[in-house]
N, C-alpha and C positions, 0 to 999 in steps of 0.2 A: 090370709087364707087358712082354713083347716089343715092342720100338718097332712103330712102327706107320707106315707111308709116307705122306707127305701128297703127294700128284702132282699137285695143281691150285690153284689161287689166282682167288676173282671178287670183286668188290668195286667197289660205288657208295656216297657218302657229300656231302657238301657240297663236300669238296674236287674231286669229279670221279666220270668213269665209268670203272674200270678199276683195276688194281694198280699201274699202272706209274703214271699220272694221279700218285694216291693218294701214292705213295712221296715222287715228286718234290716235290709240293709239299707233304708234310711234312717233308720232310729240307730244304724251303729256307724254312721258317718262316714258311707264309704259313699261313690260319687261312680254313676256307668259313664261317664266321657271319657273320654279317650281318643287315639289315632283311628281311623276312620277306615276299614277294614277292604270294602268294595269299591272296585276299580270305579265302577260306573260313576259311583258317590264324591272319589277320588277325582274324576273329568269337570270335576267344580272349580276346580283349585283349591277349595276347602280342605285340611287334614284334618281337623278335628271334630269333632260331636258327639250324640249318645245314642249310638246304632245300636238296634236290640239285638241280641245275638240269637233269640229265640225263634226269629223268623228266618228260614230257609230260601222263600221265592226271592229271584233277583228283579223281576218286571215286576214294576210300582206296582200296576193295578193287582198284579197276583200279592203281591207285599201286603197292601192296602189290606184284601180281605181275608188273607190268613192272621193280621194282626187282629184287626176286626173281629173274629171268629173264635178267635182262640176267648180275647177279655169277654164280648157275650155271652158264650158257652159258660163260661165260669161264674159269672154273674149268674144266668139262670140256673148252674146248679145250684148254688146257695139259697135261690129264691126255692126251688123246687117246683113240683111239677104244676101246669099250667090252672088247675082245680076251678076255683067257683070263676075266675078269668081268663074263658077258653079264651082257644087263638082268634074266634072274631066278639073280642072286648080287648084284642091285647092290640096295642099300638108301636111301632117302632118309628123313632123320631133322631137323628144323625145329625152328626155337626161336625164340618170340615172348612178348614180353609182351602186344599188344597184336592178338591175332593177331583175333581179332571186332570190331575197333572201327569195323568200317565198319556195322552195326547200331546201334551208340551214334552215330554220327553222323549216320544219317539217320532214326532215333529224334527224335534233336535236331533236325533241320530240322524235324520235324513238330512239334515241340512250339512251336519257336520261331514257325513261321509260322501254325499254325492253337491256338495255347495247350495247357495242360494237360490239360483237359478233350476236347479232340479229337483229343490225340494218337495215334497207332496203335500202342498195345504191339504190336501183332504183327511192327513192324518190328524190333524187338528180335532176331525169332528168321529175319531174311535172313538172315545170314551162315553159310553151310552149311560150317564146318569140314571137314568129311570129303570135303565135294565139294571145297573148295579143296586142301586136299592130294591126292587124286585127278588132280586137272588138274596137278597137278606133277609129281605121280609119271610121268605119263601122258609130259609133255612132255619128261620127263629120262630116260626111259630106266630108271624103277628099280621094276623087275617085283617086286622081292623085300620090297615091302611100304613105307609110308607111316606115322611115328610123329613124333606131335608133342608137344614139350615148354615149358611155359607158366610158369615158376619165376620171373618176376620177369627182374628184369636179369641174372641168371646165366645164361638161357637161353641166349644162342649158345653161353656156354662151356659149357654142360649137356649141348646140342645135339652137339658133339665126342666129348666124353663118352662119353654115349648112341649113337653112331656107331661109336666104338673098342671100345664091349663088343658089338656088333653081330657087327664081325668078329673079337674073340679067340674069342666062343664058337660061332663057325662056321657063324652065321645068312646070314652076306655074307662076298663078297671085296673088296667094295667099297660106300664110302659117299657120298653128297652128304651132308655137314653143312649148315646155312642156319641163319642169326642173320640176325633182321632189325625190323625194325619202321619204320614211315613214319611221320612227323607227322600231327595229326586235332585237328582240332580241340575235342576233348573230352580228348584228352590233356594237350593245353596249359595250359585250363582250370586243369585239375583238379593239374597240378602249380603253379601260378598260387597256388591257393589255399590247397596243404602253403607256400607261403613256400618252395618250396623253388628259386626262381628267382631270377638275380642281376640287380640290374638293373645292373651293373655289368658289370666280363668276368669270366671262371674263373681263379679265385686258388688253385690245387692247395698243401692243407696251409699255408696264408698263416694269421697272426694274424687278419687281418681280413676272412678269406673267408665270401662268402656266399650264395652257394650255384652253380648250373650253367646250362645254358641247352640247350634239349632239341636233336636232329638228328636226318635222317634216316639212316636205315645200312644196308646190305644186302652180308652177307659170305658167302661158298660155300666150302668146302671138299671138297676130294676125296680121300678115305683110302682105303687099298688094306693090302690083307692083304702084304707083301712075296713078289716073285717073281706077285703075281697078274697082273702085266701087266708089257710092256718100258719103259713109264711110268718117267722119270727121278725119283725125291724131290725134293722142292725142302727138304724138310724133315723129322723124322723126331717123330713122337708119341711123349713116352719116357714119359709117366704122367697122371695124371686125380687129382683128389679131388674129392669134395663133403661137404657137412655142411648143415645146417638148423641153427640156433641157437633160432629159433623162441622169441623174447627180445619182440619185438614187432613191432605192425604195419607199422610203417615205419621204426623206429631200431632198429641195429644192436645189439648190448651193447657195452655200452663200453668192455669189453675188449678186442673183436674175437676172442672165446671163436672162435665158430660159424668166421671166417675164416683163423685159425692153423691150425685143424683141418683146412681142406681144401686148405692148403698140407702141412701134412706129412703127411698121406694121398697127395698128388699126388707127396710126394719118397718118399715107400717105395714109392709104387705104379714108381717108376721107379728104386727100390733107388739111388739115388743117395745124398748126404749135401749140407745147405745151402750147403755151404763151394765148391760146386760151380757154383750160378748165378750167373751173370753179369750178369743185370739180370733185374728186374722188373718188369714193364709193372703197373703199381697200375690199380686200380679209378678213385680221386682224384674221388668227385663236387665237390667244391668246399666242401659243405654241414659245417656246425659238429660236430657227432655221427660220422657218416660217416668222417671224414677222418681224425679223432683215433683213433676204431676202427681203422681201417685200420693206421695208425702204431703201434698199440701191439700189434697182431697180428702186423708186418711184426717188430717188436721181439722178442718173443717169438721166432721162428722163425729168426733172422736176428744175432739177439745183437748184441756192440758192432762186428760187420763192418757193421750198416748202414749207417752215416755211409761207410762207400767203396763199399756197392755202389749204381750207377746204377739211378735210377728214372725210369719212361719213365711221364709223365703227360700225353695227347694229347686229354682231352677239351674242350681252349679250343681246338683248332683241327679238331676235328669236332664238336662238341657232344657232348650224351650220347645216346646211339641208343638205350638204353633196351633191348630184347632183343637187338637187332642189337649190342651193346657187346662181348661176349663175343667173337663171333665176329670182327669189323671190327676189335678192336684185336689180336686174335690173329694175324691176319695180317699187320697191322702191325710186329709181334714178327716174325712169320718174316722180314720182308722185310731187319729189322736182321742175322739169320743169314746172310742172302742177300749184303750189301751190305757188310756188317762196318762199319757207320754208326750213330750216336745221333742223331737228330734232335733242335732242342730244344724244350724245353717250352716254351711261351708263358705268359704271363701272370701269370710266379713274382713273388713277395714277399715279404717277412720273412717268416719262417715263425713258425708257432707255438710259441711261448716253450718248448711241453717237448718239441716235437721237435729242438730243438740245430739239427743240422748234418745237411745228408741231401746229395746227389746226386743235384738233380733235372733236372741238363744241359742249364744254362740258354743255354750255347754248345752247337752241333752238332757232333759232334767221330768221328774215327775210332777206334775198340776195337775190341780181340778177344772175341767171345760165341762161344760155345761150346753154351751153355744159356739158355735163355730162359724164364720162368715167366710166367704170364698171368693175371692175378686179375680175377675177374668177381663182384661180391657185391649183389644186391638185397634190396627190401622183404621183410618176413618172414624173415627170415633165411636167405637162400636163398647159398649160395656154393658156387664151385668155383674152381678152380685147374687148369689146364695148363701142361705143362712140352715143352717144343720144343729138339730137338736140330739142328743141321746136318743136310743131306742131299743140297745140291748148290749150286750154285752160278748168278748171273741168269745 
């Protein structure tokens, strides 16, 4: 596809409020997990994760759209003001896993406080999707219609996506992307009891990894048709893939069949060749299945160049944001085009005996990126892949 301009950047996560917050103290190795601060979050039995401190509301859904609000706003200041792509060319496109959970949560306080017998299904059905996107569209300016995408942890990168074909086939000149998801404690739970929490840290590709620790996350993007406005690039959208593997409910195939595929759908869609990216930002849950997928997909696509190309695995020092992943480590990606920096990973360890040798930048180090790929892969076999070129400079 024709690159595609990204002119805004917002972004809340445990490490802070803002991109700039964000960068810094990932590129100097400090890590927002921690003990788990709110009670409510606390009724999980979970203690630990990466609760942003910068949101105030304790009700999900108020959670939800002050996180949401806060990263768009920011994004759209950087883009500036709405110019040759008024609000009805401007489109807003959302991607959540967990976008209803404030229904499951106060479902659950009914159940919890007055049993199962007096619970009120009908709380089930508060959460008025279409009005919440409404109140977004409304407060951001994007007259040109409201679409939401719910894929599992792929969703922010979906969310892009779904935004970039917005504007090639001339629906919009411009997009809000949104990846996001807040902690609930029904989330927690319920990841609690897949086993799929560590009670350890996040050991990315480690022999003895096992498994992740959830976050919250809230990332904006702003995409523009080029020439739609005097808006600088910060960065340039050069291709997209997706694929569904649709292997099983929550393990990937073990090939990383479904994941290979929306990598090299993402490098034709951007006619490029593999030989060309510079680093990877990996998916990396931590989790035993997952991670070895991931590696043997990256394998596939990437041949015996992997062991020298840099993989950027940042989920021990934001947790896993779960919808919002896609989107929040994507800009994390841009920020490395931005900065020409590798931040390092945290919490690396022997790796797994048939991954050898990888590059997972256990020191912070200065490189030339040129290209950046972004892999987003969830439950169901949901994957995508973005590819990020230069487009300007902090």
């Amino acid at each position: 596809m024709p690159p595609i301009a990204v002119t805004g950047l917002g972004l809340v996560t445990a490490l802070g409020a803002g991109v700039e917050e964000n960068w810094r103290r990932l590129a100097a190795g400090e890590s927002g997990i921690g003990p788990l601060r709110s009670p409510a979050l606390l009724a999980s039995g979970v203690t630990a994760g990466g609760e942003a401190a910068a949101l105030q509301a304790r009700d999900v859904r108020e959670r939800t759209l002050e996180g949401v609000l806060l990263a768009a706003r920011e994004a759209l200041c950087q883009a500036g003001s709405v110019g040759a792509a008024g609000a009805d060319r401007t489109v807003l496109v959302a991607g959540s896993s967990l976008a209803a959970a404030a229904s499951s949560e106060r479902f659950w306080r009914s159940w919890a406080a007055d049993g199962p017998a007096r619970a009120d299904p009908r709380l089930l059905r508060s959460y008025d999707l279409e009005r919440m996107l409404r109140e977004l569209a409304d407060a951001l300016g994007a007259g040109a219609g409201a679409l939401l995408v719910t894929n599992a942890c792929a969703a922010g990168a979906s969310s892009i996506a779904l935004a970039a074909d917005q504007i090639r086939i001339g629906r919009a000149d411009r997009a809000i992307a949104l990846g996001f998801d807040s902690l609930d404690v029904h989330t927690l739970a319920g990841f609690a009891a897949l086993k799929a929490l560590t009670a350890d840290a996040i050991h990315p590709f480690a022999a003895g990894r096992s498994g992740m620790l959830l976050g919250d996350g809230f990332g904006a993007l702003v995409l523009e048709r080029p020439g739609a406005s005097a808006a600088r690039p910060v960065a340039r959208l050069l291709g997209c893939g997706e694929s569904s593997d649709a292997h099983h409910l929550t393990q990937p195939h073990p090939e990383g069949a479904g994941a290979s595929l929306a990598m090299e759908r993402a490098l034709a869609d951007a006619a490029i060749p593999a030989g060309d990216v510079d680093l990877v930002k990996v998916h990396a849950t931590a989790t035993p299945a997952n991670d070895l997928a991931e590696y043997r997909a990256l394998r596939r696509v990437f041949g015996e160049r992997l062991v020298r190309l840099p993989l950027a695995a940042w989920k021990p020092a934001l947790g896993h944001t779960l919808g919002g992943a896609g989107s929040v480590e994507a800009i994390l990606a841009i920020q490395v085009l931005r900065h020409q920096y590798l931040p390092p990973t945290l919490g690396l360890a022997a790796l797994d005996p048939e991954m050898g040798s990888l590059d997972l930048v256990p020191v912070g180090r200065p490189a030339r990126v040129r290209v950046a790929m972004s892999n987003a892969f969830g439950f169901g076999g949901s994957n995508a892949s973005l590819l990020f070129g230069e487009g300007g400079t902090p």
